[in-house]
C-alpha positions as CSV (number, residue, x, y, z in Angstrom):
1,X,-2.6,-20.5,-18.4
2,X,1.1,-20.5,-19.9
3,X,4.2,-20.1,-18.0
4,X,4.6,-16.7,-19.4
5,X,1.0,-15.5,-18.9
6,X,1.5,-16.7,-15.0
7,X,5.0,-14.7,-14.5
8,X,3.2,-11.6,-16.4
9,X,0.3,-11.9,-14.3
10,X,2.2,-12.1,-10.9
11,X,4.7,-9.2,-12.3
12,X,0.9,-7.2,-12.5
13,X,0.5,-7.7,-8.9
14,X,3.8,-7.2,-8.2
15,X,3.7,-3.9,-9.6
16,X,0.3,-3.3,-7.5
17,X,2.0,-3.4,-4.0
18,X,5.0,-1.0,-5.1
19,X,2.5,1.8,-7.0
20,X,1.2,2.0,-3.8
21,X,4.3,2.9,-1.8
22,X,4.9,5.1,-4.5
23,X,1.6,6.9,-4.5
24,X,1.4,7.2,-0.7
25,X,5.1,8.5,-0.4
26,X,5.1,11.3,-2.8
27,X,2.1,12.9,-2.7
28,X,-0.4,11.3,-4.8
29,X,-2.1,8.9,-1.6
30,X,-5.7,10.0,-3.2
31,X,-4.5,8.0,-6.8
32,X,-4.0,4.7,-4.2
33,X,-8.3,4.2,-4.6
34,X,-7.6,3.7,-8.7
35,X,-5.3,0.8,-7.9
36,X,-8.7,-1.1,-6.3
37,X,-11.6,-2.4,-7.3
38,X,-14.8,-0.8,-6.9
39,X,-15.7,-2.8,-4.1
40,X,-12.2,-2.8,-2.8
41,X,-11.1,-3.1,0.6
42,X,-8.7,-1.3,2.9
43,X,-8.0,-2.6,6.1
44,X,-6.1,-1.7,8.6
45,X,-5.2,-2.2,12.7
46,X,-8.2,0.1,13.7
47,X,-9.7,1.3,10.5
48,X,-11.5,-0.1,7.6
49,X,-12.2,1.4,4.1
50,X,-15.0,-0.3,2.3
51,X,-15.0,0.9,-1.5
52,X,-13.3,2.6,-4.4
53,X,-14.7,5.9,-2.7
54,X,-14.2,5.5,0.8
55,X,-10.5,4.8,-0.2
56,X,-10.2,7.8,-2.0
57,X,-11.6,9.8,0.9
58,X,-9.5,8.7,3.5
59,X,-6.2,9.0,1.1
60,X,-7.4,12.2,0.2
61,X,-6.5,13.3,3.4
62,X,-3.7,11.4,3.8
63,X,-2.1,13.2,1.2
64,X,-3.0,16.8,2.4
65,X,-0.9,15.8,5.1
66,X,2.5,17.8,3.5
67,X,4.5,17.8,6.6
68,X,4.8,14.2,6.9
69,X,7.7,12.3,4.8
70,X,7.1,8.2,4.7
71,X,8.9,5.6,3.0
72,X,7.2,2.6,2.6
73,X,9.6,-0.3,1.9
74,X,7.8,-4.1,0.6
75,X,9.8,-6.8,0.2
76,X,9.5,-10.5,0.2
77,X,7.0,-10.1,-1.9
78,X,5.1,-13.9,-2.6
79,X,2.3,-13.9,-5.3
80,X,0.1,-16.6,-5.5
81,X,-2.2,-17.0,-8.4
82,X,-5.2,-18.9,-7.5
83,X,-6.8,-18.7,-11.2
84,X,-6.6,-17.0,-14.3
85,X,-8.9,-13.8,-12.7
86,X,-7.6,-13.8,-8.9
87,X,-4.6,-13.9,-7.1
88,X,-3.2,-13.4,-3.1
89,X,0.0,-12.0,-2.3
90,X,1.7,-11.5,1.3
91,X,4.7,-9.0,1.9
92,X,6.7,-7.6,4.7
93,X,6.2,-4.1,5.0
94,X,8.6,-1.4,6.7
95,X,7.2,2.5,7.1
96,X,9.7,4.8,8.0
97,X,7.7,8.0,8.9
98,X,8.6,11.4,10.1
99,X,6.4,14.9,10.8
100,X,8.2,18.0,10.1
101,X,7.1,21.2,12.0
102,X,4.2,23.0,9.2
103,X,5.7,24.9,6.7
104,X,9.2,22.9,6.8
105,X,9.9,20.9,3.2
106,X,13.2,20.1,4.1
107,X,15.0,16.5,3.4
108,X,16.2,14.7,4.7
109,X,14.9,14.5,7.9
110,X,15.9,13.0,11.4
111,X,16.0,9.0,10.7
112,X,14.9,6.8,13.6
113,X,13.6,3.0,14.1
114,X,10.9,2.5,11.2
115,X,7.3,3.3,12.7
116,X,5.8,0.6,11.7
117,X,7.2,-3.3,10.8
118,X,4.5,-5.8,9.6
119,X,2.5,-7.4,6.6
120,X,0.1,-6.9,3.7
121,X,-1.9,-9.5,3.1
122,X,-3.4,-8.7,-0.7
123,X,-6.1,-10.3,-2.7
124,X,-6.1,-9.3,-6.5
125,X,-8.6,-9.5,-9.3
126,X,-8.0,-9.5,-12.7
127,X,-10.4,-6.6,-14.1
128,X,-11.1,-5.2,-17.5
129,X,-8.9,-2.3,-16.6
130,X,-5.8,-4.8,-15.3
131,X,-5.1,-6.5,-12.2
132,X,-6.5,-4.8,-9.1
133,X,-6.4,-5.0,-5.0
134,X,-9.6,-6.3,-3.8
135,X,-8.6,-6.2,-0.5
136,X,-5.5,-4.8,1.4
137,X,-5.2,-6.2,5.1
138,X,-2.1,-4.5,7.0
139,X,-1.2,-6.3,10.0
140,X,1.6,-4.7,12.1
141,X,4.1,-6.7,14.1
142,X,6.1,-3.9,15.9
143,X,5.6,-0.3,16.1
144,X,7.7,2.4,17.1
145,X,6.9,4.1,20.5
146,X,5.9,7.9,20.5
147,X,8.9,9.9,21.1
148,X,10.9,7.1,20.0
């Protein structure tokens, strides 16, 4: 692999982790299950998502929810290609999340401490439609108490 097939491969991943944010933050959650792989994985602190479809579904909903406004920040992002077809990546994640009262569309909205503060730890493979998640582990470090 050449220097410049390396950097445009980790750019690929890269570019994985902050579609996501984007899909989940404005409105198009269901679109997260294209950025998988068939047999994908979603995993969170209580839930799991095994396959393309069972991501779908559970986005799906997710993204019905219209009352709720999220920013989901990455940073420190830190790809590590393990070969030409697979990669791992781990990133700090902050969610800033609020609920509006049903009906309300207004921005912005009351800012508080973010909701959630912790990690994705990401496994990509190289696919003939791109580089894709094979597995998404979220592993939260501090979280915001209720009413807080």
């Amino acid at each position: 692999m050449t220097d410049l097939e390396r950097v445009l491969a980790e750019r690929a991943c890269e570019r994985l982790i902050v579609e996501y944010a984007r899909r989940v933050d404005f409105g198009e959650a269901s679109g997260i299950a294209d950025l998988f792989t068939d047999d994908g994985r979603w995993q969170g602190t209580e839930l799991v998502l095994d396959g393309r479809e069972q991501i779908r579904a559970w986005f799906t909903r997710r993204e019905g929810l219209a009352r709720r406004v999220s920013r989901h920040v990455f940073t420190n992002l830190a790809v590590e290609l393990l070969s030409a077809d697979e990669a791992v990546a781990t990133s700090y994640m902050v969610n800033y999340r609020h609920d509006r009262a049903d009906g309300d569309t207004s921005l912005p909205v009351p800012a508080r401490a973010p909701k959630y503060v912790g990690e994705c730890h990401d496994r990509f493979r190289r696919t003939p439609d791109g580089w894709r998640f094979a597995e998404r582990r979220v592993e939260v470090s501090f979280v915001r108490p209720r009413g807080g």
